[in-house]
Every structure is written in C-alpha cells, then in structure tokens.
N, CA, C, O and CB atoms as a CASP TS submission, in Angstrom:
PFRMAT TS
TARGET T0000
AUTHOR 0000-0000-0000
METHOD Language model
MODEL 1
PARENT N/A
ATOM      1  N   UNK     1     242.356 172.498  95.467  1.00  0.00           N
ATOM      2  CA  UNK     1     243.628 172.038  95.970  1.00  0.00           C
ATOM      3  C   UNK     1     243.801 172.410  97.439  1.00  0.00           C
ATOM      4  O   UNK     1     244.598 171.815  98.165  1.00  0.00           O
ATOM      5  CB  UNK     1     244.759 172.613  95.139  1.00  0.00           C
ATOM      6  N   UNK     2     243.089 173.333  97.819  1.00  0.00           N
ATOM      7  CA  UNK     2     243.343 174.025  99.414  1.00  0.00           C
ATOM      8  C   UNK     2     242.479 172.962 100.231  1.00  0.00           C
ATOM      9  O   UNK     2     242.578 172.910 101.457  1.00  0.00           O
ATOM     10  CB  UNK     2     242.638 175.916  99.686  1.00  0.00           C
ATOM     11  N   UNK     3     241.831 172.318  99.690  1.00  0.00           N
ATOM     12  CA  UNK     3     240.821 171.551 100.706  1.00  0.00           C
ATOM     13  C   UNK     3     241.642 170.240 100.254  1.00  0.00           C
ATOM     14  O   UNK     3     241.333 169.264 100.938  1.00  0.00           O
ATOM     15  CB  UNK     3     238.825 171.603 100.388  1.00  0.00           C
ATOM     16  N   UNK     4     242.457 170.021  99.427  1.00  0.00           N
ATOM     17  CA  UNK     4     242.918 168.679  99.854  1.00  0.00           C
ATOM     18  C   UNK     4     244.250 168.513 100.149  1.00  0.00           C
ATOM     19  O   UNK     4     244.774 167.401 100.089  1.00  0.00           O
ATOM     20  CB  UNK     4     242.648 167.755  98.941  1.00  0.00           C
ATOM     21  N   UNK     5     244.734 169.312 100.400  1.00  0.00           N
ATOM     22  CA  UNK     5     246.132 169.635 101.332  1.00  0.00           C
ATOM     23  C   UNK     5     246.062 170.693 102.350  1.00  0.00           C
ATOM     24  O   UNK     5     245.965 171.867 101.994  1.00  0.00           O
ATOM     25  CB  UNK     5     247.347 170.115 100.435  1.00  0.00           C
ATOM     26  N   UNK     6     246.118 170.242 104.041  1.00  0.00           N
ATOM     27  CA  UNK     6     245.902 171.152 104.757  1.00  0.00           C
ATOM     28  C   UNK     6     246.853 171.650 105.774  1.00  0.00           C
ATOM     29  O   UNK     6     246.951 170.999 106.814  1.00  0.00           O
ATOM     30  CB  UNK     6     244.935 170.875 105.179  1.00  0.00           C
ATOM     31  N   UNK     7     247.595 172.762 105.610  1.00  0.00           N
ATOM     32  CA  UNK     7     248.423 172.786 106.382  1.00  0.00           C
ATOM     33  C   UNK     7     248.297 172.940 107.786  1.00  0.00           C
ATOM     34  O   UNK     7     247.176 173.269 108.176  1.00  0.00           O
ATOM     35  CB  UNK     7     249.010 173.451 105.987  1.00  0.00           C
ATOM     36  N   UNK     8     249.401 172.737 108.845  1.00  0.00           N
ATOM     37  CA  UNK     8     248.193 172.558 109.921  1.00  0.00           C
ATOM     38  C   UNK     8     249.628 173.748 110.900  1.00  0.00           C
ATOM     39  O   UNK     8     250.842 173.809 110.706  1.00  0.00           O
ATOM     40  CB  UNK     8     247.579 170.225 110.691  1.00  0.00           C
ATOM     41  N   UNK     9     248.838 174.412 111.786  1.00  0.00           N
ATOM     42  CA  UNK     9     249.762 175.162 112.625  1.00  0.00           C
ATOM     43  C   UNK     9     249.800 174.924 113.898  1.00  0.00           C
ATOM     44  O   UNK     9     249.293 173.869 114.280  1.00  0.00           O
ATOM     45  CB  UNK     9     249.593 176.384 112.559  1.00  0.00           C
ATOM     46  N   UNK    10     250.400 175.826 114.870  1.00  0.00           N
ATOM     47  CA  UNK    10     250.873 175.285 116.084  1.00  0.00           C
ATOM     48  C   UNK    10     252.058 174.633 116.166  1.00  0.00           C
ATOM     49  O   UNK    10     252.930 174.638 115.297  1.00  0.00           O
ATOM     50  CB  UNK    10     250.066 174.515 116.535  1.00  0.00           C
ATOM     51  N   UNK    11     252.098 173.975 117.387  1.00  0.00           N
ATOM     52  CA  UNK    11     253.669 173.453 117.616  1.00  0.00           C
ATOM     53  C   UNK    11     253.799 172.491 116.456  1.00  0.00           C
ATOM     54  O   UNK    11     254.951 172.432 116.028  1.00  0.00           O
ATOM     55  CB  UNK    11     254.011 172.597 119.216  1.00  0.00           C
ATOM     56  N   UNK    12     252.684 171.512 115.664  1.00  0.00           N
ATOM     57  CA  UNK    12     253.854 170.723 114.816  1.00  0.00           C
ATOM     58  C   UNK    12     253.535 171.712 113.275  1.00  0.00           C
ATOM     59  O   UNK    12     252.947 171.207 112.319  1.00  0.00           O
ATOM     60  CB  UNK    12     253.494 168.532 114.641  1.00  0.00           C
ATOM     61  N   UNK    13     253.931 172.849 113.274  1.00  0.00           N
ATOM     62  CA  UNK    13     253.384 173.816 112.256  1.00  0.00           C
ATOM     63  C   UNK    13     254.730 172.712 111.029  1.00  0.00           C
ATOM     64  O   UNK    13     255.664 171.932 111.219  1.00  0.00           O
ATOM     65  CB  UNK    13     253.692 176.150 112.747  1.00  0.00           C
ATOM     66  N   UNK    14     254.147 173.211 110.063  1.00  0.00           N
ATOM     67  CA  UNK    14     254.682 172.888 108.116  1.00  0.00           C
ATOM     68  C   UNK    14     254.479 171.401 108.118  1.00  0.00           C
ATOM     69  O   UNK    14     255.084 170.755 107.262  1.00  0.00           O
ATOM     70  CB  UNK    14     256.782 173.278 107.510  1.00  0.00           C
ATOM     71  N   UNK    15     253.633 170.722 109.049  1.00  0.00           N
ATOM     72  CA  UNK    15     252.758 168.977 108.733  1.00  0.00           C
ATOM     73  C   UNK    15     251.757 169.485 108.080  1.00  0.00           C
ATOM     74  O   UNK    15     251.179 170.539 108.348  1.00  0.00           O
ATOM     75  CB  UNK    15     252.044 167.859 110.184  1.00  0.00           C
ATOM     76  N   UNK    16     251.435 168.438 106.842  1.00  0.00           N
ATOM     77  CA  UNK    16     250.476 168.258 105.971  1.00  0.00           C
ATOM     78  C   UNK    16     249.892 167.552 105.982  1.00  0.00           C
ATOM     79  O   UNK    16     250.444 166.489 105.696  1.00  0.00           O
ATOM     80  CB  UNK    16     250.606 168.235 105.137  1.00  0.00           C
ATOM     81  N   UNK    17     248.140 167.440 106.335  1.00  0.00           N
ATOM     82  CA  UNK    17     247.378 166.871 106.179  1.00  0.00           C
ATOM     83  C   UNK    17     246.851 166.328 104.743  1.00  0.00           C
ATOM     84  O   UNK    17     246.747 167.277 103.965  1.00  0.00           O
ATOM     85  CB  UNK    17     246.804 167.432 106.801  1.00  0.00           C
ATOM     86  N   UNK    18     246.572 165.379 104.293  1.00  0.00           N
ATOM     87  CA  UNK    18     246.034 164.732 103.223  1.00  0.00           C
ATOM     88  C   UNK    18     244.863 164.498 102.975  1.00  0.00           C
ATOM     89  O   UNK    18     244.425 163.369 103.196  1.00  0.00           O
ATOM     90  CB  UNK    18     246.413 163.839 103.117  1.00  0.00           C
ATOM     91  N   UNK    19     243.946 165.627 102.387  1.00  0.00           N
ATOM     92  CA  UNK    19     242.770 164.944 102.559  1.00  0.00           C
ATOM     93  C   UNK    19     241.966 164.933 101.061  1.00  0.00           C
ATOM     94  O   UNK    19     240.837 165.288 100.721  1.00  0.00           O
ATOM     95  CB  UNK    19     241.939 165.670 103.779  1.00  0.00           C
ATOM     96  N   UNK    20     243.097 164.356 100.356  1.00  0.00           N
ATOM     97  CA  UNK    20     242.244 164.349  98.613  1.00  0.00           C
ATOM     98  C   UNK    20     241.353 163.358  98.588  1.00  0.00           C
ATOM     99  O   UNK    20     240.497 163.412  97.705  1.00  0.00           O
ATOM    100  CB  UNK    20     243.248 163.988  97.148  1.00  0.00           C
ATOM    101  N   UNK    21     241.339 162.314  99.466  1.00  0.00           N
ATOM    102  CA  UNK    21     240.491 161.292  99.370  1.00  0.00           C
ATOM    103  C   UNK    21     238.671 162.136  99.526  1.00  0.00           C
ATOM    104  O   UNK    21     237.656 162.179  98.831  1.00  0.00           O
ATOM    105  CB  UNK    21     241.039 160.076 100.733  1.00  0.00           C
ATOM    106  N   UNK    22     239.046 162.588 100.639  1.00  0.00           N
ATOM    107  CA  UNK    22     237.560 163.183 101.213  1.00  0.00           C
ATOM    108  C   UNK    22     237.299 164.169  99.800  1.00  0.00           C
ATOM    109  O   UNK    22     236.276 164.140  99.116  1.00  0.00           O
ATOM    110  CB  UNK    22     237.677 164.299 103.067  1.00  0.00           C
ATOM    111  N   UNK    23     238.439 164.994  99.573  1.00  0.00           N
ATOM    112  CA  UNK    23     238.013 165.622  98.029  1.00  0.00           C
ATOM    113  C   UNK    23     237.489 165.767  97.026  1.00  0.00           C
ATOM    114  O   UNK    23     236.754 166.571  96.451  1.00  0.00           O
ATOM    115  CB  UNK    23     238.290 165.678  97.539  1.00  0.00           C
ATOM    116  N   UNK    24     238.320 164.202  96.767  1.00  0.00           N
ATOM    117  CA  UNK    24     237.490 163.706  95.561  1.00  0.00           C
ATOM    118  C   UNK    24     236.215 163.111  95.477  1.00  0.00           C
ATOM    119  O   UNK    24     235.485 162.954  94.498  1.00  0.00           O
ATOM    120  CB  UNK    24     238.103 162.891  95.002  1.00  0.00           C
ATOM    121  N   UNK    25     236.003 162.677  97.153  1.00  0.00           N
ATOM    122  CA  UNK    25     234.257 162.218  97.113  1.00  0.00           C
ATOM    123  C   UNK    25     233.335 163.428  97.070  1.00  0.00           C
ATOM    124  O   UNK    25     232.121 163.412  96.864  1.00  0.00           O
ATOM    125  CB  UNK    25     233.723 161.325  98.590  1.00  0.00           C
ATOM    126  N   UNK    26     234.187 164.574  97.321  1.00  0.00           N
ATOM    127  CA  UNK    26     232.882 165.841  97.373  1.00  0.00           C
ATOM    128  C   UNK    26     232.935 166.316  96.071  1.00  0.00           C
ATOM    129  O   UNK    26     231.848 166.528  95.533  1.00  0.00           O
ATOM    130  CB  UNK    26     233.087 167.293  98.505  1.00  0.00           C
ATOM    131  N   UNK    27     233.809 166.504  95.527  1.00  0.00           N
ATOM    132  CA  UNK    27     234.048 166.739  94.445  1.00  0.00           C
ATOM    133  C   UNK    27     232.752 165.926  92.783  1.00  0.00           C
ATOM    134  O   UNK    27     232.069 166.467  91.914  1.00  0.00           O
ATOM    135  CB  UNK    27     235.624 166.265  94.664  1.00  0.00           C
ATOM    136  N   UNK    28     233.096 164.264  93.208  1.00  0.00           N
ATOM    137  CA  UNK    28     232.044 164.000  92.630  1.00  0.00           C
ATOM    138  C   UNK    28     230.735 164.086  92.922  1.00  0.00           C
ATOM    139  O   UNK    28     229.796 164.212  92.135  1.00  0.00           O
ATOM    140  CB  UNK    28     232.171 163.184  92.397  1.00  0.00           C
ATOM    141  N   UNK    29     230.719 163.998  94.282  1.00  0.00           N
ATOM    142  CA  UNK    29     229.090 164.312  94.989  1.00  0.00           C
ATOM    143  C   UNK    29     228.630 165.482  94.017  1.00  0.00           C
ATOM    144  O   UNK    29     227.633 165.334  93.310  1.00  0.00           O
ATOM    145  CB  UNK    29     229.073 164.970  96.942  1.00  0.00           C
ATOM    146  N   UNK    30     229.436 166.731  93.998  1.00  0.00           N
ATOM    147  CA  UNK    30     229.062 167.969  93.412  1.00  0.00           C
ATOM    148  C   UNK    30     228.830 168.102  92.131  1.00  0.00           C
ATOM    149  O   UNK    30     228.172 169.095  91.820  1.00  0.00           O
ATOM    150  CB  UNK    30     229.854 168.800  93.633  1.00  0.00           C
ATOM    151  N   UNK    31     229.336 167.065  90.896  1.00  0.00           N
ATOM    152  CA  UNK    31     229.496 166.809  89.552  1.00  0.00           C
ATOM    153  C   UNK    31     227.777 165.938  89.087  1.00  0.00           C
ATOM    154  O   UNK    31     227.018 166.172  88.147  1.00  0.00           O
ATOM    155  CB  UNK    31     231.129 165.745  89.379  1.00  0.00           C
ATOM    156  N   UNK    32     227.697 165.091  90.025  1.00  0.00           N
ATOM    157  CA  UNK    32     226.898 163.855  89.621  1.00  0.00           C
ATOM    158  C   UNK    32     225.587 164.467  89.593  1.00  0.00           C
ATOM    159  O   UNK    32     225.045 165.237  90.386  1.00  0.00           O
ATOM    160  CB  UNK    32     226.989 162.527  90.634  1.00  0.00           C
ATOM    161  N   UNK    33     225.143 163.878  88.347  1.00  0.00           N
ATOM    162  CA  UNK    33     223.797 164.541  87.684  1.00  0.00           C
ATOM    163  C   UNK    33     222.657 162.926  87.657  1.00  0.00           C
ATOM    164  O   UNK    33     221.456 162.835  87.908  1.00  0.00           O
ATOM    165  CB  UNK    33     224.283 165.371  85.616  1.00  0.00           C
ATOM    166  N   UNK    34     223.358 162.177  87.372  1.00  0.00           N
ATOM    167  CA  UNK    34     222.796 160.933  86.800  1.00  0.00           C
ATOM    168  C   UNK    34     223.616 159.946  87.117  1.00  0.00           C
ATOM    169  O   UNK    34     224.841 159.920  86.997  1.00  0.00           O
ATOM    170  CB  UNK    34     222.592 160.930  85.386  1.00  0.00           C
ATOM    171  N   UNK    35     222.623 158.819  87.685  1.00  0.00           N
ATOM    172  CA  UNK    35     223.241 157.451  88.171  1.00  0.00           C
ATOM    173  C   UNK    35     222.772 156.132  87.358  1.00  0.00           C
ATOM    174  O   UNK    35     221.560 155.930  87.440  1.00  0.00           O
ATOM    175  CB  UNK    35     222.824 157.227  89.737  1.00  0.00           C
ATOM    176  N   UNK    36     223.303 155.452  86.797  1.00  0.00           N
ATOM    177  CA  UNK    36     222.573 154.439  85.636  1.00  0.00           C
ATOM    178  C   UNK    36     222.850 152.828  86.383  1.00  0.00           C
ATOM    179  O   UNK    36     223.827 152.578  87.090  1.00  0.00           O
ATOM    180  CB  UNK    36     223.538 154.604  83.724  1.00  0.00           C
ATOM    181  N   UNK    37     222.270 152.307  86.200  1.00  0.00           N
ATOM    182  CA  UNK    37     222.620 150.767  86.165  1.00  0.00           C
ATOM    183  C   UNK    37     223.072 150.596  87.980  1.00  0.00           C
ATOM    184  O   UNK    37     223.719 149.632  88.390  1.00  0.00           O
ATOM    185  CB  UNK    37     224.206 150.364  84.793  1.00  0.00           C
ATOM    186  N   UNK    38     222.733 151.374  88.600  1.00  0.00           N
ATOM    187  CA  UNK    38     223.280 150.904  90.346  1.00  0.00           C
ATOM    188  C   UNK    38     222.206 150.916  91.416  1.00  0.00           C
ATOM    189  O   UNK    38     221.624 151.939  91.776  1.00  0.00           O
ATOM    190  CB  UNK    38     224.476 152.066  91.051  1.00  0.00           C
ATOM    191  N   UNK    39     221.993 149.728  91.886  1.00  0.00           N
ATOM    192  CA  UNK    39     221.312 149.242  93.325  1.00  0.00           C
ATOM    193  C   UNK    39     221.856 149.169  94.427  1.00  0.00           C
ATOM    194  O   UNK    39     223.067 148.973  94.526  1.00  0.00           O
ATOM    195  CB  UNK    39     220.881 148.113  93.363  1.00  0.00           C
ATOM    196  N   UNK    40     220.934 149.336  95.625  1.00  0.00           N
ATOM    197  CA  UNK    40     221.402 149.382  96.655  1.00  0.00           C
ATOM    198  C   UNK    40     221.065 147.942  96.886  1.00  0.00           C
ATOM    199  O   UNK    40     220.165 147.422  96.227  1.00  0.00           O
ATOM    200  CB  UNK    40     220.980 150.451  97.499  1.00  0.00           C
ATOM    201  N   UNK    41     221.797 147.208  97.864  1.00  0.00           N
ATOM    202  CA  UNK    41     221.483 145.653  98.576  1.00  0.00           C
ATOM    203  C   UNK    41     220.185 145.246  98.303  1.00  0.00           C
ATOM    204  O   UNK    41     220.028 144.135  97.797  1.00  0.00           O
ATOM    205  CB  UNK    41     221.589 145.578 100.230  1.00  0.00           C
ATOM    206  N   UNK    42     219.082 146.056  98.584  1.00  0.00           N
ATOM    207  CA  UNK    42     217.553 145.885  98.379  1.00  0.00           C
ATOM    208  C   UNK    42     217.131 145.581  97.118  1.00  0.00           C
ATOM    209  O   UNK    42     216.107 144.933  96.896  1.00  0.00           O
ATOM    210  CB  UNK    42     216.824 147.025  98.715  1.00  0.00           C
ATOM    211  N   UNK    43     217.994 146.089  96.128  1.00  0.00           N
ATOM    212  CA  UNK    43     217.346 146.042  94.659  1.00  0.00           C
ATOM    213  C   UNK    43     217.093 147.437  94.234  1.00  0.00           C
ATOM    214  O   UNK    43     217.033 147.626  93.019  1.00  0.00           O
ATOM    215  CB  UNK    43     215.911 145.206  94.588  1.00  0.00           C
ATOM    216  N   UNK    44     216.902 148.656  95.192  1.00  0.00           N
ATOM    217  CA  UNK    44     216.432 150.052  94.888  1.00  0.00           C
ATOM    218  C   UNK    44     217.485 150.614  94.109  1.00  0.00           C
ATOM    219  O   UNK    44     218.656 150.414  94.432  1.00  0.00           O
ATOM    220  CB  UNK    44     216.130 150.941  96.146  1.00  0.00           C
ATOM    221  N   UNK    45     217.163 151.339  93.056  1.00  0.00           N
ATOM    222  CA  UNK    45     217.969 152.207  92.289  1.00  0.00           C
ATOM    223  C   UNK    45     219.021 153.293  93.226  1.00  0.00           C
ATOM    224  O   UNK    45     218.647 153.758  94.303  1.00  0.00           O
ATOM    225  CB  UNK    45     216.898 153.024  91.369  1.00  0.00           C
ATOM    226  N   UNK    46     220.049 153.524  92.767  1.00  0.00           N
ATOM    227  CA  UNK    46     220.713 154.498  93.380  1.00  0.00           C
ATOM    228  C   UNK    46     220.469 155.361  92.442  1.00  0.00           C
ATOM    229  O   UNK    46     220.361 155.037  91.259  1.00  0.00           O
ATOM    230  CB  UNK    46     222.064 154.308  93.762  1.00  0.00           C
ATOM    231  N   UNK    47     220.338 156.748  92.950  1.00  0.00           N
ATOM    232  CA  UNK    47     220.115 157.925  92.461  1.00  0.00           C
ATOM    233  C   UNK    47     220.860 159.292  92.802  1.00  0.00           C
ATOM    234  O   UNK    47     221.025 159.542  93.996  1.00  0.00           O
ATOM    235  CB  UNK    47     218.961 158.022  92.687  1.00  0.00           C
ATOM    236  N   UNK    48     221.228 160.010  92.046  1.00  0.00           N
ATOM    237  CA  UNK    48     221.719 161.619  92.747  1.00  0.00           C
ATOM    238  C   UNK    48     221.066 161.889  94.370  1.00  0.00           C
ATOM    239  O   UNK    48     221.622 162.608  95.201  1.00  0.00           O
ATOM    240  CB  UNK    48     220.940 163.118  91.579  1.00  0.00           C
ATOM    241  N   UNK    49     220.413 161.513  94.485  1.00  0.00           N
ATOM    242  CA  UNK    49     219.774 162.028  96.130  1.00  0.00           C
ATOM    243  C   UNK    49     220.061 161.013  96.685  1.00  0.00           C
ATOM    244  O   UNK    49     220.055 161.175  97.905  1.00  0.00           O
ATOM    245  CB  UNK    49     218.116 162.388  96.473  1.00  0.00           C
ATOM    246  N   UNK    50     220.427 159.590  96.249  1.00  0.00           N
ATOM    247  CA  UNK    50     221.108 158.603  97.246  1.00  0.00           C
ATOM    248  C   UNK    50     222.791 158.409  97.018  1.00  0.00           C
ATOM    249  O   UNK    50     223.382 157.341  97.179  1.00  0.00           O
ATOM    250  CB  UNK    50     220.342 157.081  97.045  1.00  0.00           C
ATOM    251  N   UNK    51     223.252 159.355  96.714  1.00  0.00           N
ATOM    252  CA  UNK    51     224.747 159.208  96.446  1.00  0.00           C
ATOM    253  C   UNK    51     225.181 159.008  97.154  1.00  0.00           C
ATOM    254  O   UNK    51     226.344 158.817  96.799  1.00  0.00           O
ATOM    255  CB  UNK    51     225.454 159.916  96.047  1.00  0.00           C
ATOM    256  N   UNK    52     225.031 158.790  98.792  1.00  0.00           N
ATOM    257  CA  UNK    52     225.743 158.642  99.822  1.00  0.00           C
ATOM    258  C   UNK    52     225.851 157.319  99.891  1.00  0.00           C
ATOM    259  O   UNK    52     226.621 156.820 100.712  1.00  0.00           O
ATOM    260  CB  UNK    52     225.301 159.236 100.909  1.00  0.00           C
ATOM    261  N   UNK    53     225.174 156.622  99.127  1.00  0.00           N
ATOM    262  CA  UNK    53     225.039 155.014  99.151  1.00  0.00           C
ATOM    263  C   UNK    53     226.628 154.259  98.032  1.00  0.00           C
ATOM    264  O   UNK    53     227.276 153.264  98.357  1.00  0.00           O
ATOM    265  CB  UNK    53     223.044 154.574  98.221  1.00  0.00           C
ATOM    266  N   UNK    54     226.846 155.050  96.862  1.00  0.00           N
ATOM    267  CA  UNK    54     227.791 155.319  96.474  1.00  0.00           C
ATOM    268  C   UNK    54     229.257 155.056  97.344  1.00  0.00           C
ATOM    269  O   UNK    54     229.576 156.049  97.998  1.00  0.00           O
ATOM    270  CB  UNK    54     227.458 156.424  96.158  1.00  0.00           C
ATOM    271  N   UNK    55     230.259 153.821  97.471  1.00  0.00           N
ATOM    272  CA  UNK    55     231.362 154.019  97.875  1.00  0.00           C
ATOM    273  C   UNK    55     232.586 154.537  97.786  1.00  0.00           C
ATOM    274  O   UNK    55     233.361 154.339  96.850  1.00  0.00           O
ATOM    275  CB  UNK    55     231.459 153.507  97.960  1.00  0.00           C
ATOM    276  N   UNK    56     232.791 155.206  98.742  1.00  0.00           N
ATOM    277  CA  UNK    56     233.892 156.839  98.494  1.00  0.00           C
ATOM    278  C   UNK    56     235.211 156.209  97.794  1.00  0.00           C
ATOM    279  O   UNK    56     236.157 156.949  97.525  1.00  0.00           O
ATOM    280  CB  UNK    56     234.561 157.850 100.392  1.00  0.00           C
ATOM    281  N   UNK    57     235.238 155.230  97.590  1.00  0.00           N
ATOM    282  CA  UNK    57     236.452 154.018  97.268  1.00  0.00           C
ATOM    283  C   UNK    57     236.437 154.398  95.479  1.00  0.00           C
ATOM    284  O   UNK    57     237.417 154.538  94.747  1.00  0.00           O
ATOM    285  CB  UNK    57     235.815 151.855  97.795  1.00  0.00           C
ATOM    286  N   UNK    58     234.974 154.497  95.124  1.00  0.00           N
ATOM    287  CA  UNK    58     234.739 154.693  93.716  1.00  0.00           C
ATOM    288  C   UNK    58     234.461 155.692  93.188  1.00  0.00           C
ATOM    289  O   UNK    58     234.419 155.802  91.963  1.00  0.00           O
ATOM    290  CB  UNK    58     233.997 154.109  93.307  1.00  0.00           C
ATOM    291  N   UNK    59     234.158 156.841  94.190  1.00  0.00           N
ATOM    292  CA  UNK    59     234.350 158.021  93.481  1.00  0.00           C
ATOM    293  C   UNK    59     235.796 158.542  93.621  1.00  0.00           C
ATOM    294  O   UNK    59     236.213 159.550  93.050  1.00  0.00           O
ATOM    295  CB  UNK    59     233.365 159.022  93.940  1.00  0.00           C
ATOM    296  N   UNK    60     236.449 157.826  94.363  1.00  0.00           N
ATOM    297  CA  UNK    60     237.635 158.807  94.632  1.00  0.00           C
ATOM    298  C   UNK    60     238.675 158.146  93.295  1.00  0.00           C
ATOM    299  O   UNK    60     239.593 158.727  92.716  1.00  0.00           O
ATOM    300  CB  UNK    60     238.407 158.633  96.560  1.00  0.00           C
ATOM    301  N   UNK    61     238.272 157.065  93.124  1.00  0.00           N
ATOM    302  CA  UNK    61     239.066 156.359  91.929  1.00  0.00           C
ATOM    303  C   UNK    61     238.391 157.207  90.528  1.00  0.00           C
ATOM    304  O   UNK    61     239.238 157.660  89.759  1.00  0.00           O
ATOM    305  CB  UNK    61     238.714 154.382  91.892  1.00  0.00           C
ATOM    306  N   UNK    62     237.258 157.388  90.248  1.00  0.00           N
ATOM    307  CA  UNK    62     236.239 157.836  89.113  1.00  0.00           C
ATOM    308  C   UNK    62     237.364 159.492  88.960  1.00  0.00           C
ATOM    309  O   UNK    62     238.058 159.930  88.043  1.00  0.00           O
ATOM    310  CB  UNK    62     233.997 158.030  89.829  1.00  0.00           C
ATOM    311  N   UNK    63     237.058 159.973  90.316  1.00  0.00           N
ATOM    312  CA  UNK    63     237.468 161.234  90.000  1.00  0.00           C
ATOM    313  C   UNK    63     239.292 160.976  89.521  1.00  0.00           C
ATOM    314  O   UNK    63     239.726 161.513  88.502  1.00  0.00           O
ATOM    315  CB  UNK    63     237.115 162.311  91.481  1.00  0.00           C
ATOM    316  N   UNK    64     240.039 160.247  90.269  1.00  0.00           N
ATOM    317  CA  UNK    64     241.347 160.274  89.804  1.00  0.00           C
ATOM    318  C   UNK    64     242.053 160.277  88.803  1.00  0.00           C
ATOM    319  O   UNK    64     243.098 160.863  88.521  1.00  0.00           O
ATOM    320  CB  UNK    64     241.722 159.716  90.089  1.00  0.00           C
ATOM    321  N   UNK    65     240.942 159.067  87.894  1.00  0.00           N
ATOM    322  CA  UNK    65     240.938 158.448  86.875  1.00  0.00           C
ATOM    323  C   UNK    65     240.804 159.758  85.642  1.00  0.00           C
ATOM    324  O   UNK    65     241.627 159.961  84.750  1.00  0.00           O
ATOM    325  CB  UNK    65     239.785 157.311  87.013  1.00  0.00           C
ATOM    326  N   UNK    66     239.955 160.283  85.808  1.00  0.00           N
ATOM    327  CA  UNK    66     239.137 161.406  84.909  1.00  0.00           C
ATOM    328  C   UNK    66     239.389 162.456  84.889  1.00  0.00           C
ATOM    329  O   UNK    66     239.084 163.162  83.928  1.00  0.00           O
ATOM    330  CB  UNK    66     237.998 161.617  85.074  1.00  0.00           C
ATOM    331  N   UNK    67     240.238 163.057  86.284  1.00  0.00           N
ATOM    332  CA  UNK    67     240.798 164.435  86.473  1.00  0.00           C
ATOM    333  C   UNK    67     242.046 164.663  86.578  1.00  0.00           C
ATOM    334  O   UNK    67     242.648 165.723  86.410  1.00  0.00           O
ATOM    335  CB  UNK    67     240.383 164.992  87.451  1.00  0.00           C
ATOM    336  N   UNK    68     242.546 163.339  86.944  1.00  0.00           N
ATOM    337  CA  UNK    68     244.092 163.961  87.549  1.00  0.00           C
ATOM    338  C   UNK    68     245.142 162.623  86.574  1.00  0.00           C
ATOM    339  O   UNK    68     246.133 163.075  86.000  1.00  0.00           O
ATOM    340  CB  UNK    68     244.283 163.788  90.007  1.00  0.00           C
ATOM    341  N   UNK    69     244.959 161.577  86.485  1.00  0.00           N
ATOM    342  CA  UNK    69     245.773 160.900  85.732  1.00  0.00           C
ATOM    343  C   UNK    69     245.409 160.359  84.272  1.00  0.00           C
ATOM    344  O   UNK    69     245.567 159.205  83.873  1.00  0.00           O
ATOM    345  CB  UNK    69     246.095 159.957  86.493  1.00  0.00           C
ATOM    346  N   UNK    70     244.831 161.558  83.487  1.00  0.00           N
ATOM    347  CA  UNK    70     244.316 161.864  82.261  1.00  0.00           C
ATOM    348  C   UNK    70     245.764 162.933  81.443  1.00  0.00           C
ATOM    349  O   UNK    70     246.291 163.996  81.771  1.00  0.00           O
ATOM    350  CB  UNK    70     242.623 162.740  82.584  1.00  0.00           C
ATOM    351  N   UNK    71     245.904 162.295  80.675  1.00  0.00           N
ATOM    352  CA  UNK    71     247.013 163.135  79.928  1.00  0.00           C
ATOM    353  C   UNK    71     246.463 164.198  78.833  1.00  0.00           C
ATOM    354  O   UNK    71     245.547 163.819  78.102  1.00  0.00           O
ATOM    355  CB  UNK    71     248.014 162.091  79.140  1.00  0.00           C
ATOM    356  N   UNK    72     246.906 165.325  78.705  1.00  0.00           N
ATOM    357  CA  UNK    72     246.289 165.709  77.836  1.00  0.00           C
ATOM    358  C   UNK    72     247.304 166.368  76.502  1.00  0.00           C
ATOM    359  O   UNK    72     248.170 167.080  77.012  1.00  0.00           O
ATOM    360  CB  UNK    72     245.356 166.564  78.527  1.00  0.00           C
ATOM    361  N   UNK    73     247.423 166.331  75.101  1.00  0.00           N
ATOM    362  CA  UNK    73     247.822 166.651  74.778  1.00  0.00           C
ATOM    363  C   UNK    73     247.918 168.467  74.389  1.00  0.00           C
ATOM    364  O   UNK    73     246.886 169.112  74.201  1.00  0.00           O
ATOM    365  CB  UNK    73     247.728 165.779  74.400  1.00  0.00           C
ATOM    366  N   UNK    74     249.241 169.071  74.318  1.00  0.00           N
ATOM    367  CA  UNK    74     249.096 170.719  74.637  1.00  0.00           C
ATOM    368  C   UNK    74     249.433 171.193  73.201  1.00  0.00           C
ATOM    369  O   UNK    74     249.288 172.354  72.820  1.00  0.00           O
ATOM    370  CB  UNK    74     250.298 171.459  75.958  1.00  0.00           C
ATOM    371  N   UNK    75     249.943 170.068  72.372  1.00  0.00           N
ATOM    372  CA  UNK    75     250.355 170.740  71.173  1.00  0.00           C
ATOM    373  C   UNK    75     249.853 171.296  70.460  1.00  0.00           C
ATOM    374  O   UNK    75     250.449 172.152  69.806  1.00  0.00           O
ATOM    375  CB  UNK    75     250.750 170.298  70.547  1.00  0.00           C
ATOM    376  N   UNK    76     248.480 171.025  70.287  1.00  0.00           N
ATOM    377  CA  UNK    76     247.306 171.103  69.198  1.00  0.00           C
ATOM    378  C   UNK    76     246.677 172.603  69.619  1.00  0.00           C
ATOM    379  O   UNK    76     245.717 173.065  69.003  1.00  0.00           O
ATOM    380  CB  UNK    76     246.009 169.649  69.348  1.00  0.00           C
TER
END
C-alpha cells in the first residue's frame, strides 16, 4: 500500500500521488510463474522472462480483479 500511495512533501506537502497502476504491474510481474496460450506479434511464446511484453493495462486489471474487488465471505 506504501508504494501505491505516495505522499509527497515540500511546499505542496499532504498531495497524493497515485501510483497503484505501476503497483499492480509489479506486483504481478512478482506473482507470475507461468504464461499459457500468449504470443508476441511474431508468433513467439510469451514467457515469465518476457513479461515485459505483457500489457500493464492487463495486469493491472488481472491484479484488481483477483485482489482487490474479490469479496470474501468472513462468516465461515
């Protein structure tokens, strides 16, 4: 949470920077073990060592989806 809200000091001190987007792409960068079914333009497999090929558009949705707007029930 500290890396994706950053407070910032100096004269415009208590502005908040937003940076869950960048977050959540490191976040999955750091998770991802295995890549199935994805090519790059060429036809080449995407893989864990080509994750950068990966658009931050879809991990940041993957992670949102899976971490943060997942309900969970507490009753049980």
């Amino acid at each position: 949470m500290a890396k994706r809200y950053e407070v910032s000091a100096g004269k415009r001190s208590g502005k908040v920077k937003d940076n869950s987007l960048v977050a959540r792409a490191e976040f999955f960068d750091n998770l991802l073990i295995k890549v199935e079914n994805l090519e790059d333009s060429e036809g080449k497999p995407i893989t864990p060592e080509r994750k950068e090929l990966i658009p931050s558009t879809w991990k940041n949705d993957i992670v949102f989806r899976l971490f943060e707007d997942t309900e969970i029930d507490t009753k049980n």
